[in-house]
Backbone as a ProteinNet text record, in pm:
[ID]
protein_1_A
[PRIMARY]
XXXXXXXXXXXXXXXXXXXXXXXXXXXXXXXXXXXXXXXXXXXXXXXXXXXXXXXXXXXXXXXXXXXXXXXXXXXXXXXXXXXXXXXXXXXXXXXXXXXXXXXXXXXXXXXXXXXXXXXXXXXXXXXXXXXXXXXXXXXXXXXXXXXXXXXXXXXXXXXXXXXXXXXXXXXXXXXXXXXXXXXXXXXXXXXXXXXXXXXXXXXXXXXXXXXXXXXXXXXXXXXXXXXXXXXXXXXXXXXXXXXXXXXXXXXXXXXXXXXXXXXX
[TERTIARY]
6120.7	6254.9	6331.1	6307	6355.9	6329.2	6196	6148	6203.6	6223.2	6310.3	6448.8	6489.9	6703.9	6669.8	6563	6546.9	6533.9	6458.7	6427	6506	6606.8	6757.4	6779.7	6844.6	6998.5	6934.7	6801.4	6779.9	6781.6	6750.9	6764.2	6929.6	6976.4	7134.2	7227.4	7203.4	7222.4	7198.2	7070.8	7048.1	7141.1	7185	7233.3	7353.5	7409.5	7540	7591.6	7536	7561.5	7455.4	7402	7358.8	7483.9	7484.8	7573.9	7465.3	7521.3	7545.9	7492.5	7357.4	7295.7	7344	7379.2	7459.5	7292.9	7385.3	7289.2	7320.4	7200.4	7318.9	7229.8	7342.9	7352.4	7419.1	7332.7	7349.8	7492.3	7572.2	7715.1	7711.3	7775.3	7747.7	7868	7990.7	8080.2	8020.5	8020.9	7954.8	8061.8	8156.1	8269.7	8430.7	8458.2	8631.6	8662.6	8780.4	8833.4	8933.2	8890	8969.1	9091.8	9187.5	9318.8	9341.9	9465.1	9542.8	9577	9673.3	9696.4	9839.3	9869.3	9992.5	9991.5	10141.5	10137.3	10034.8	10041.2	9908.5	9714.8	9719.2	9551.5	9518.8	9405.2	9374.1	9372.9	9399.2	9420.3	9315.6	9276	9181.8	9169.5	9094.4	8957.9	8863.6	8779.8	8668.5	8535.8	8469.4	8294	8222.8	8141.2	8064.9	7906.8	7794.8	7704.1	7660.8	7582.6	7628.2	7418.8	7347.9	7184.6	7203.4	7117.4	7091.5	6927.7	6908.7	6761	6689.5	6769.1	6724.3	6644.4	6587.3	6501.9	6370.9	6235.9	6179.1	6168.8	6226.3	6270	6393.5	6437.9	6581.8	6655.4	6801.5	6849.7	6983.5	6992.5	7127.9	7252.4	7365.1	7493.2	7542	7652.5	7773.9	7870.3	7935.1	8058.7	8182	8310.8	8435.7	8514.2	8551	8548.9	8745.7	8806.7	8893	8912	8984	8984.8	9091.6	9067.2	9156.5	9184.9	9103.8	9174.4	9183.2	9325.9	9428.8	9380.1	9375.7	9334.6	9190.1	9091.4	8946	8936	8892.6	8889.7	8768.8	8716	8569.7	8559	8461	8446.9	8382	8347.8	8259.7	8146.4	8043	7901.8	7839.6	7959.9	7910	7844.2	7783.3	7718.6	7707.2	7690.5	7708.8	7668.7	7645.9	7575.2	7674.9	7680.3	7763.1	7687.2	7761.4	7743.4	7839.6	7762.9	7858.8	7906.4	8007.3	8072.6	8155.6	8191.5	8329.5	8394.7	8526.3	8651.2	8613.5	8527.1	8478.9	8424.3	8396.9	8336.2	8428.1	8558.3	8620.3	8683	8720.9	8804	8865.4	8979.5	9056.9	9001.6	8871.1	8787.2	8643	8683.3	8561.5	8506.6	8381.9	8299.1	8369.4	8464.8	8536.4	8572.1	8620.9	8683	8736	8890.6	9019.2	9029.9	8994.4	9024.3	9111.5	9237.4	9370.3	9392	9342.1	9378.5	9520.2	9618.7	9760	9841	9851.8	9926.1	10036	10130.7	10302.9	10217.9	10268.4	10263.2	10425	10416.8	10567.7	10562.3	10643.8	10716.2	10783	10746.1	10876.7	10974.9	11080.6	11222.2	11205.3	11335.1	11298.3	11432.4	11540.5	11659.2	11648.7	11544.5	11504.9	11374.4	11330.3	11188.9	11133.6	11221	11209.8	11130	11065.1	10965.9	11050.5	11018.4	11075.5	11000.1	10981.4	10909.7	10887	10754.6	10781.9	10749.6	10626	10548.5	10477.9	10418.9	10319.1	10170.2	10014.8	9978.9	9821.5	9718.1	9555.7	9519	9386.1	9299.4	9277.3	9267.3	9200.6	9320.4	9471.7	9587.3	9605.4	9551.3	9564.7	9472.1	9321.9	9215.9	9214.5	9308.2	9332.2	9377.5	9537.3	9619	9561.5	9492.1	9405.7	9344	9284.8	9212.8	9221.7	9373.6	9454.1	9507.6	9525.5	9556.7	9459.7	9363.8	9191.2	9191.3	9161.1	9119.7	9278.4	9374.6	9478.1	9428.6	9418.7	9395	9283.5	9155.2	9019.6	8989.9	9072.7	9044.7	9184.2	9313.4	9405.8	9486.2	9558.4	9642.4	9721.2	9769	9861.8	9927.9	9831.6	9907.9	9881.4	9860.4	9820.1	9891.3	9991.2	10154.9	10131.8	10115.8	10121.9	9988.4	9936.2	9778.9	9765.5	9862.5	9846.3	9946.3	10062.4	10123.3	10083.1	10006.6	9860.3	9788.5	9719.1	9660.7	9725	9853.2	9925.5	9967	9982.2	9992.2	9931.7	9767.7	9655.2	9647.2	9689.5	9669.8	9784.3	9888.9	9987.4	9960.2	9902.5	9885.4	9822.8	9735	9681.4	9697.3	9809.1	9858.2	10053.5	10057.1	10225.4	10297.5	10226.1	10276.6	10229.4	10163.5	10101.7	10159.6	10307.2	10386.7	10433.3	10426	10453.5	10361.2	10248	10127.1	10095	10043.1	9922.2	10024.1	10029.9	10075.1	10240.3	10299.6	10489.5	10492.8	10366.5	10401.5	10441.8	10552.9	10561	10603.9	10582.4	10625	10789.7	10775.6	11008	11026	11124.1	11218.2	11151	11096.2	11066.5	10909.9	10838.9	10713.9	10735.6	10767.3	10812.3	10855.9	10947.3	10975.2	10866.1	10816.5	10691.1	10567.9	10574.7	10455.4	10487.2	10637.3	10686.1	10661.8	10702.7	10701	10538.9	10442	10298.6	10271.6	10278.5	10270.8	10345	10459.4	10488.5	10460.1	10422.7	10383.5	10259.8	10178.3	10007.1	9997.1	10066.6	10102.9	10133.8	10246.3	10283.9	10192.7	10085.7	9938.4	9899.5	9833.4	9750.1	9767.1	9933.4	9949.4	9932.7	9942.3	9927.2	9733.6	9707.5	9511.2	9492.4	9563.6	9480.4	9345.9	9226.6	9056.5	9107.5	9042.9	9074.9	8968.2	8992.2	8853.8	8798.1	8719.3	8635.5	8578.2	8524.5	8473	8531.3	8551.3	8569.8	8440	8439.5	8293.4	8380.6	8299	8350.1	8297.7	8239.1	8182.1	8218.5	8210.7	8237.8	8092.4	8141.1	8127.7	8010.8	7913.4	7855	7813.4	7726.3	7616.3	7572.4	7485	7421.9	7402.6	7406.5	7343.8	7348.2	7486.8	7535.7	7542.8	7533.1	7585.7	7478.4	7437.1	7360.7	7244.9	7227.8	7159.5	7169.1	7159.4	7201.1	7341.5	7386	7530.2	7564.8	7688.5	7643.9	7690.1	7751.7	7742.2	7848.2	7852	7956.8	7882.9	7978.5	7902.4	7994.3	8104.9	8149.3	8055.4	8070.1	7943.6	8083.4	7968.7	8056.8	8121	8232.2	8290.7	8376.2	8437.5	8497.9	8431	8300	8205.4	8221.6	8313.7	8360.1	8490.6	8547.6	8624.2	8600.6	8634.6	8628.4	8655.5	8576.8	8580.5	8591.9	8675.4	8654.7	8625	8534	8487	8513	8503	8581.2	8401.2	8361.9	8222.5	8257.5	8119.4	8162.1	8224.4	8258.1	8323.3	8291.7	8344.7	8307.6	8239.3	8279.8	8232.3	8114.7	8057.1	7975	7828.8	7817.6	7723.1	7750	7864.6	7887.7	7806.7	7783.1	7679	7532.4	7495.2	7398.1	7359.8	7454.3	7475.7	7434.4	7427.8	7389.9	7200	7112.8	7022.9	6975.5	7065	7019	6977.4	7141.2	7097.3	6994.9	6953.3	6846.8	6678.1	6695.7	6584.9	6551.8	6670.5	6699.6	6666.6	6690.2	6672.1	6484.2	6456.1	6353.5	6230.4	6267.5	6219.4	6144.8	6311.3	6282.7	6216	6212	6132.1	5994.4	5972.4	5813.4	5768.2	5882.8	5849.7	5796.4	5899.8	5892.6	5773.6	5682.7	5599.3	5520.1	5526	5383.2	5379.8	5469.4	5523	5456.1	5459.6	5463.1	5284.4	5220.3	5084.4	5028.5	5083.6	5019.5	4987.5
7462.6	7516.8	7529.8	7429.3	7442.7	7576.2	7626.5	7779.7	7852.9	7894.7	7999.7	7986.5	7894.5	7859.1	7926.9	7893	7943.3	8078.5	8107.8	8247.1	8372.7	8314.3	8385.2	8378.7	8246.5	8253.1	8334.1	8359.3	8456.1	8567.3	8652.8	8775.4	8794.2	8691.5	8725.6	8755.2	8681.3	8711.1	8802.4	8846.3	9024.3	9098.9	9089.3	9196.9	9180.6	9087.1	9085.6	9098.1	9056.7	9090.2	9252.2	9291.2	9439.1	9545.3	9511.5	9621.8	9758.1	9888.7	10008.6	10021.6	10038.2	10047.6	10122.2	10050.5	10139	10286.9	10422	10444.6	10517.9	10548.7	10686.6	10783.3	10881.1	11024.9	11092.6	11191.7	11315.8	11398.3	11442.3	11504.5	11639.5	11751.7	11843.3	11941.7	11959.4	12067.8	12209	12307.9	12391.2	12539.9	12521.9	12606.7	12562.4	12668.2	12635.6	12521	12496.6	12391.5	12547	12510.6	12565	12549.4	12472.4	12426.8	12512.9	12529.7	12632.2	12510.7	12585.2	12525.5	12476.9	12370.9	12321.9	12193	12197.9	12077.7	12135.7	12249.8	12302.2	12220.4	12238	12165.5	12253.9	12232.2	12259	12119.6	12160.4	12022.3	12057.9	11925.2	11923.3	12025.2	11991.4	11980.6	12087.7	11981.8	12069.4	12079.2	12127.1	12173.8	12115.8	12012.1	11948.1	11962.8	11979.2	11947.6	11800	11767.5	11580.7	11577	11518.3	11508.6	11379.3	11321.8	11203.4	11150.7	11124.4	11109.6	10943.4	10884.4	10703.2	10693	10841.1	10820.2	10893.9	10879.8	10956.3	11111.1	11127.9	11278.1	11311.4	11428.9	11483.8	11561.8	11545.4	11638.5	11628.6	11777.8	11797	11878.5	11857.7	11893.3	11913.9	12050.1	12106.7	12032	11910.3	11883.9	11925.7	11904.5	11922.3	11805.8	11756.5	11635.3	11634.7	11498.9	11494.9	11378.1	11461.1	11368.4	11290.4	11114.6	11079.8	11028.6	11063.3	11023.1	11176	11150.3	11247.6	11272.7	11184.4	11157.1	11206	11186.1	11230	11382.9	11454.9	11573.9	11651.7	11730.4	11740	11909	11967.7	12128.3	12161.9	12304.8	12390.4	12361	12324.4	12303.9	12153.3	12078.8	11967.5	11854.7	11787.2	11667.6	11544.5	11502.9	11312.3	11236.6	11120.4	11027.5	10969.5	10865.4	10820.4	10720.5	10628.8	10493.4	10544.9	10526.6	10552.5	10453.5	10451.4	10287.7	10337.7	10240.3	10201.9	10165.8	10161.2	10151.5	9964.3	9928.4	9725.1	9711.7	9771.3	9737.9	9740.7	9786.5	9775.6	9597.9	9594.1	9452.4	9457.6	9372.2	9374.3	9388.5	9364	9374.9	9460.8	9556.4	9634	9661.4	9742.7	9814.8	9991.7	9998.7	10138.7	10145.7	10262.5	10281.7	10214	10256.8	10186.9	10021	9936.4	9808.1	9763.2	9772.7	9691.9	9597.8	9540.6	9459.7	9501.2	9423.2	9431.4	9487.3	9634.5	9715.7	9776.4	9795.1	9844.6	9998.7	10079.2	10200.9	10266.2	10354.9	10428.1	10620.6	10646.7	10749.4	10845.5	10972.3	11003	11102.8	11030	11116.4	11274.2	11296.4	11479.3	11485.9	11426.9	11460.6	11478.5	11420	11447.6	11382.1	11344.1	11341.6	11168.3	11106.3	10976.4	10939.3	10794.9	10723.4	10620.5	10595.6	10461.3	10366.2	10214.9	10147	10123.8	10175.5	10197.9	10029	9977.7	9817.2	9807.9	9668.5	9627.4	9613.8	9642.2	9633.5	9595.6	9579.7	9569.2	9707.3	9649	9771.1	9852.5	9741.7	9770.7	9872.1	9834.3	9929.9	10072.2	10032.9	10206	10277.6	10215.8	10306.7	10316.2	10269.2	10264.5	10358.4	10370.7	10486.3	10625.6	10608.8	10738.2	10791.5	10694.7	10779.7	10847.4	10794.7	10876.4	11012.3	11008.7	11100.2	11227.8	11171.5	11249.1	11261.2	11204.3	11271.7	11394.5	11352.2	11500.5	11612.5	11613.3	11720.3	11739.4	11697.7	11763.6	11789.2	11752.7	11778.5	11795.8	11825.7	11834.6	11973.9	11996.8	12112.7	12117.4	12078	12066.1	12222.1	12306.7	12421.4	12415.7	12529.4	12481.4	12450.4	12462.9	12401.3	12224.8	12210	12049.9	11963.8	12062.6	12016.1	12010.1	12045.7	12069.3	11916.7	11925.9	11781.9	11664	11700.2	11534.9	11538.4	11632.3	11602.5	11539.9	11554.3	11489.1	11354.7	11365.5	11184.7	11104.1	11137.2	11096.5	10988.1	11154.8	11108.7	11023.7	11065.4	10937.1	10798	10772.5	10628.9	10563.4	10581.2	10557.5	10604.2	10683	10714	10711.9	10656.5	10672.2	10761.2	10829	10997.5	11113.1	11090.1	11226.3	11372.1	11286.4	11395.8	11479.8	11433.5	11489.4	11631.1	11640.7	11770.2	11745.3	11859.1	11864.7	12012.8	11970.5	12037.2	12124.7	12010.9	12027	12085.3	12136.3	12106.1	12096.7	12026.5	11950.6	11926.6	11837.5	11920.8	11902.8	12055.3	12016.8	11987.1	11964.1	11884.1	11850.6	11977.3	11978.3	11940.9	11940.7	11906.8	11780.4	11719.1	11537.9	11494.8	11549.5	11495.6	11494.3	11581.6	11576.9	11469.5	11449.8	11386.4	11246.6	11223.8	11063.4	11014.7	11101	11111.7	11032.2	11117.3	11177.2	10987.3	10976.3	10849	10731.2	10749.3	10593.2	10615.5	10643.6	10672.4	10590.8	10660.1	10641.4	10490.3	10434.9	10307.5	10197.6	10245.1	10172	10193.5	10281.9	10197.7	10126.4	10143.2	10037.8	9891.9	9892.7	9754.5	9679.5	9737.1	9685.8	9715.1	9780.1	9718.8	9774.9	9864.9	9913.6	10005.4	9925.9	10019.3	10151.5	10192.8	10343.7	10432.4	10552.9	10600.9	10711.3	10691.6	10746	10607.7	10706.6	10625.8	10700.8	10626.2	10654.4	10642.4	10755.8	10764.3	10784.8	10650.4	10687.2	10696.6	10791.9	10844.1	10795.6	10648.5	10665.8	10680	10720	10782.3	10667.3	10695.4	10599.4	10647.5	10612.8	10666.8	10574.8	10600.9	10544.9	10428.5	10326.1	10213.3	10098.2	10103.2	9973.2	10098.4	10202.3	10263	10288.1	10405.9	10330.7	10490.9	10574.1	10674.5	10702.8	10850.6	10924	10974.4	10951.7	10986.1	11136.9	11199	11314.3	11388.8	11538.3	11604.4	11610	11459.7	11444	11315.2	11214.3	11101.7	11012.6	11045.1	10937.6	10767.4	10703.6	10593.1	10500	10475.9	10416.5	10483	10440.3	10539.3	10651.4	10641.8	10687	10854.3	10873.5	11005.5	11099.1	11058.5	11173	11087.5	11156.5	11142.3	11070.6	11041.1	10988.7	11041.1	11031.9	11162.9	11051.7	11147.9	11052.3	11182.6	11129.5	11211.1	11103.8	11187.3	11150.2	11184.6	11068.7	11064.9	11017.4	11000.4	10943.8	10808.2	10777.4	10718.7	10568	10457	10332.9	10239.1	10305.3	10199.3	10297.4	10396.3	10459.8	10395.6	10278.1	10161.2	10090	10047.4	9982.6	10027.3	10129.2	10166.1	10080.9	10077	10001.3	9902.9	9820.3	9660.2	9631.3	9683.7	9630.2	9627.8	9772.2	9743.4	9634.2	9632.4	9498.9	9376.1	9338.2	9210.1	9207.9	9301.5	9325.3	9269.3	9361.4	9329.3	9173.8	9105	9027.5	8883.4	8900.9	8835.7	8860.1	8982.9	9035.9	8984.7	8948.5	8882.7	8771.5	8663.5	8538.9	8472.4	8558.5	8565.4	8576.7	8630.9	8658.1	8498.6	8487.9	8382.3	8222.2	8265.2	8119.8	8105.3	8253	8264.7	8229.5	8239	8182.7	8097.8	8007.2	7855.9	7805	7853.4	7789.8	7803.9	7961.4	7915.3	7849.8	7819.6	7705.9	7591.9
14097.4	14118.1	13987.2	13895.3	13726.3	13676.8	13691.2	13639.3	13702.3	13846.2	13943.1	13855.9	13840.4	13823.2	13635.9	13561.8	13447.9	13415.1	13487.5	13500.8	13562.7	13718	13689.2	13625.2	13567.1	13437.9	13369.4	13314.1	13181.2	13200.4	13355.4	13390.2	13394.8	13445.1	13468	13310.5	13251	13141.8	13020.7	13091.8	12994	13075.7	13215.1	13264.6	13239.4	13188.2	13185.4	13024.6	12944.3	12770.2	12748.3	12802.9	12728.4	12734.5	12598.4	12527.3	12525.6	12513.3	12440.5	12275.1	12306.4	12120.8	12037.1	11881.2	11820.8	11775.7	11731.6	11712.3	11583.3	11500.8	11381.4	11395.9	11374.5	11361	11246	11225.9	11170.7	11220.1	11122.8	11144	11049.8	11095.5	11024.5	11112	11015.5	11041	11044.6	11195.9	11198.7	11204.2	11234.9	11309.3	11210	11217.1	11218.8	11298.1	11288.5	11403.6	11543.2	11628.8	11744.7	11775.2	11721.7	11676.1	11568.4	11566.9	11497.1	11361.9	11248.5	11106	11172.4	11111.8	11112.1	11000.9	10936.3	10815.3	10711.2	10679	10588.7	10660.3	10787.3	10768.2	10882.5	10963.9	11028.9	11141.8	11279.5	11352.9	11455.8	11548.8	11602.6	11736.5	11791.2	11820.8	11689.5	11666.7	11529.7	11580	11567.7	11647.8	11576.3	11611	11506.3	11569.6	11441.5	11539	11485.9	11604.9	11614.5	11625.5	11558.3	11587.4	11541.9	11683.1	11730.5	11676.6	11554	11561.8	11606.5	11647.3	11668.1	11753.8	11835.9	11947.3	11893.9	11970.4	11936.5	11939.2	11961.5	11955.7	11844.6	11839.3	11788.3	11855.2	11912	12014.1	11890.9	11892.1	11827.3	11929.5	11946	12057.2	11984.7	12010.4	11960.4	12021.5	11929.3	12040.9	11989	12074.3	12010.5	11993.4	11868.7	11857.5	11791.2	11789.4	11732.7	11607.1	11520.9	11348	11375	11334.8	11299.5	11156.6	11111.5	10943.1	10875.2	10797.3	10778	10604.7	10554.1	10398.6	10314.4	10421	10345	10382.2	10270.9	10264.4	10276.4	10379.7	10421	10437.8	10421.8	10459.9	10547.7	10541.7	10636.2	10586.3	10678.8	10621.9	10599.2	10566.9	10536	10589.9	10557.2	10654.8	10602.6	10669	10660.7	10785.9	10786.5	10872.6	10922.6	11061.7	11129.3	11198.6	11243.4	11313.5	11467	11576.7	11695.2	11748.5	11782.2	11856.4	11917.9	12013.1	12180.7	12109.9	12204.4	12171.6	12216.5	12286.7	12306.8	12209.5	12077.5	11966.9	11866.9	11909.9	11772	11805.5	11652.5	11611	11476.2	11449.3	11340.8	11232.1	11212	11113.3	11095.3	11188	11170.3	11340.6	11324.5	11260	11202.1	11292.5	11287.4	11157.2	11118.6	10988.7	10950.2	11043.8	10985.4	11052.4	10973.1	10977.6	10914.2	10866.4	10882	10919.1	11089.5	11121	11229.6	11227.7	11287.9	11153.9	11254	11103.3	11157	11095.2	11137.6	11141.1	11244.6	11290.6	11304.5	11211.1	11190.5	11290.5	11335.9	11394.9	11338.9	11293.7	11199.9	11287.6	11192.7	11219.8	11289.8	11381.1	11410.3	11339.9	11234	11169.2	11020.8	10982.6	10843.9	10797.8	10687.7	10624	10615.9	10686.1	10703.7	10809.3	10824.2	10893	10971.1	11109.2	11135.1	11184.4	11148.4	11249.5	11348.4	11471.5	11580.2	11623.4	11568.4	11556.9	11500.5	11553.1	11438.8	11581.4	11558.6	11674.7	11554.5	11697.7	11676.2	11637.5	11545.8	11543.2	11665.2	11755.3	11931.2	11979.6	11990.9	12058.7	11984.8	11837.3	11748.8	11823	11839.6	11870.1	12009.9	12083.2	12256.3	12272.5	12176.5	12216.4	12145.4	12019.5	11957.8	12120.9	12174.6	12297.4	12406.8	12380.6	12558.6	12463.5	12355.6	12296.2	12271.3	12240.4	12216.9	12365.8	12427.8	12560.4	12644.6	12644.4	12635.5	12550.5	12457.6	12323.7	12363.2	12429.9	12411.8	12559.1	12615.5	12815.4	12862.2	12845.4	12901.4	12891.8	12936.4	12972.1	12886.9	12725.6	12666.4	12582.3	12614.9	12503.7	12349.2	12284.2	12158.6	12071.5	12109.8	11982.3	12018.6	12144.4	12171.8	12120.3	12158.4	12094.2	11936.5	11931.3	11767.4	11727.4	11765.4	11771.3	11845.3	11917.9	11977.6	11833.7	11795.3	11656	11532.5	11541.5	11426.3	11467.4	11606.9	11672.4	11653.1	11631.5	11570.2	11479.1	11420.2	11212.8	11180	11278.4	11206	11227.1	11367	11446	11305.5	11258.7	11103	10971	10979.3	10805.6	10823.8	10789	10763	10721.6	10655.7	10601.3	10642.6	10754.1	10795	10814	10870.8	10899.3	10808.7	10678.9	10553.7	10545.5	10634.5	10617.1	10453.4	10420.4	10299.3	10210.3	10060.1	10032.9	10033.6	10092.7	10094.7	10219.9	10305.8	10448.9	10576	10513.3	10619.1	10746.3	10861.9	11013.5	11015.2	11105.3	11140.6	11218.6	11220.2	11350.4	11511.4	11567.9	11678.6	11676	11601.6	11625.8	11574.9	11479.1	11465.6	11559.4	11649.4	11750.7	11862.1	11881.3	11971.4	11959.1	11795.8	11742.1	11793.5	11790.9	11824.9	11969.8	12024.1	12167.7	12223.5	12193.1	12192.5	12135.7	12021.5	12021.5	12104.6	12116.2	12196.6	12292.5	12365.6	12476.6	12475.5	12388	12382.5	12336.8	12252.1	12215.2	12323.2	12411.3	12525	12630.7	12606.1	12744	12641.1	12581.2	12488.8	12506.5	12484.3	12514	12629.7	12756.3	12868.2	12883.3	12824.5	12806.6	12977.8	13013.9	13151	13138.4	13228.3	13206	13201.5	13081.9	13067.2	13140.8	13194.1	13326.1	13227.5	13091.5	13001.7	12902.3	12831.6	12733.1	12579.7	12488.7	12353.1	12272.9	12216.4	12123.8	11988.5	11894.3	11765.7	11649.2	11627.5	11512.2	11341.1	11309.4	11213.3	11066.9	10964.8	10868.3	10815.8	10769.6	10649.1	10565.2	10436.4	10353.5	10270.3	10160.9	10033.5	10048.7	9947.9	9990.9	10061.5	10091.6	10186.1	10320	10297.3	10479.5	10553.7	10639.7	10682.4	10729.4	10635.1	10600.9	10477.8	10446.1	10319.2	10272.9	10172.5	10174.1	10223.6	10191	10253.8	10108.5	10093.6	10017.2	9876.6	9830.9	9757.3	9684.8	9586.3	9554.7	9603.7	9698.5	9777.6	9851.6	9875.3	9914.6	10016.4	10152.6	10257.9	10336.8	10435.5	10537.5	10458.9	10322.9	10309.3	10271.2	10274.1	10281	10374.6	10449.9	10562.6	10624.9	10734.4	10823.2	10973.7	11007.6	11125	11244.5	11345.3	11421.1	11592.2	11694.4	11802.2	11925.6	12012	12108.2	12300.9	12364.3	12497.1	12573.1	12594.7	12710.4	12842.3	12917.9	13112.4	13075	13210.5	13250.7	13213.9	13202.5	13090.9	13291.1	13365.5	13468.7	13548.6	13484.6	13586.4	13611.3	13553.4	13544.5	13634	13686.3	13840.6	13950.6	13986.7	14097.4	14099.2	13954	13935.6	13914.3	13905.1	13976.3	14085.2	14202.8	14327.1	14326.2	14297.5	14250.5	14119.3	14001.5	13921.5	13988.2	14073.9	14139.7	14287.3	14323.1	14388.8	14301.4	14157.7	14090.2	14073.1	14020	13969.1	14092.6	14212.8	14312.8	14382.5	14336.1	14356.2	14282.5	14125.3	14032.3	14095	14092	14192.2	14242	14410.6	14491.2	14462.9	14356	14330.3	14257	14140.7	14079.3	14142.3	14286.9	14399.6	14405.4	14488.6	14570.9	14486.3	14339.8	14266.5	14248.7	14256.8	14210.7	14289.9	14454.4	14545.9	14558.5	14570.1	14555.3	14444.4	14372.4	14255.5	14303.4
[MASK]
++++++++++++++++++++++++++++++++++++++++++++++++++++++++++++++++++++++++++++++++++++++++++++++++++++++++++++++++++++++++++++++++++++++++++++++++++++++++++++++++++++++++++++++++++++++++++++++++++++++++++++++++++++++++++++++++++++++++++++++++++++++++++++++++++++++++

């Protein structure tokens, strides 16, 4: 009976810690971005093709993905490697890009060129609310002026100056105001941590010798070789169905294990 009670707990316990394998991929800007220019850039959704080689095979997908880092500067054509991770994999310290930690997140003004403190939050609530945001902008009804200010909601949740745009810029009145909006909002789920009904895919950046392929087309080295990209997959509980068969297996196991115990 020691071997049966051993031999659950150890089945029960793969079924309950198997994580989601990280995997890397191949990244390669193929398209314009489908988002219009605003703040001098181009804003998201961008067409990437995304090749998965960690399996034996290679499957490469056109997806439409959304940027959240505002700062690294990337082109048409280019490619670079990536580490994929959940939004249950991030932490104050990593694996995602932006690791900060608990970082003041600012709002800017719709009266003039100023920032205000909206709080101070987790890596986990930036990349929570990035996702209700990414998933509006890449599946929602927003219009492309709004979609264009979900994209700057983004980039600000992690740059403090975003709103400033590229090149003098910068957004007016009514789209700062939108951008603020767009964020507290996205901020105030985060904090209440309600199961979100997707999954966050997050593409971040690696290369050369500490990352975790080939760098990509620059001599940049580490995440900072590209941008950071976030994509909206199924549903984070569509694995619940298959719980009832696990613990079937798992009881199924068991039973076998008894029966040999027992003809021994």
């Amino acid at each position: 009976m020691k071997r049966v009670l051993v031999v659950a707990l150890s089945m029960l316990g793969v079924l309950l810690l198997l994580q989601p394998a990280m995997a890397d991929v191949t990244m390669q800007v193929i398209n314009s971005p489908t988002g219009d220019i605003l703040g001098g850039v181009y804003t998201s959704p961008y067409t990437i093709d995304v090749t998965d080689s960690s399996g034996k095979t290679t499957t490469t997908s056109a997806l439409a993905l959304a940027c959240d880092d505002f700062t690294t500067d990337i082109y048409f054509g280019y490619t670079w490697t990536a580490n994929l991770y959940t939004l249950g994999e991030v932490t104050n310290s990593g694996p995602q890009k932006f690791t900060t930690g608990s970082a003041d997140v600012y709002v800017p003004d719709s009266t003039d060129d100023s920032s205000t403190l909206l709080g101070t939050y987790s890596a986990y609530e930036e990349y929570y609310a990035a996702a209700v945001l990414a998933d509006d902008l890449l599946y929602g009804s927003l219009g492309q002026r709004l979609a264009e200010d979900y994209s700057f909601a983004i980039w600000q949740i992690f740059d403090q100056f975003a709103y400033l745009g590229y090149g003098g810029n910068g957004l007016g009145p009514t789209d700062r105001g939108a951008v603020a909006a767009a964020m507290t909002g996205a901020l105030a789920q985060a904090v209440t941590n309600s199961p979100l009904p997707y999954t966050l895919d997050i593409y971040t950046p690696c290369g050369g010798p500490s990352g975790c392929g080939t760098p990509g087309q620059n001599s940049t080295m580490g995440p900072n070789v590209s941008q950071e990209f976030l994509g909206i997959s199924v549903p984070e509980g569509s694995a619940l169905p298959f719980l009832p068969f696990d613990m079937l297996a798992l009881f199924g196991g068991v039973f076998l294990v008894r029966r040999r115990i027992l003809a021994s």
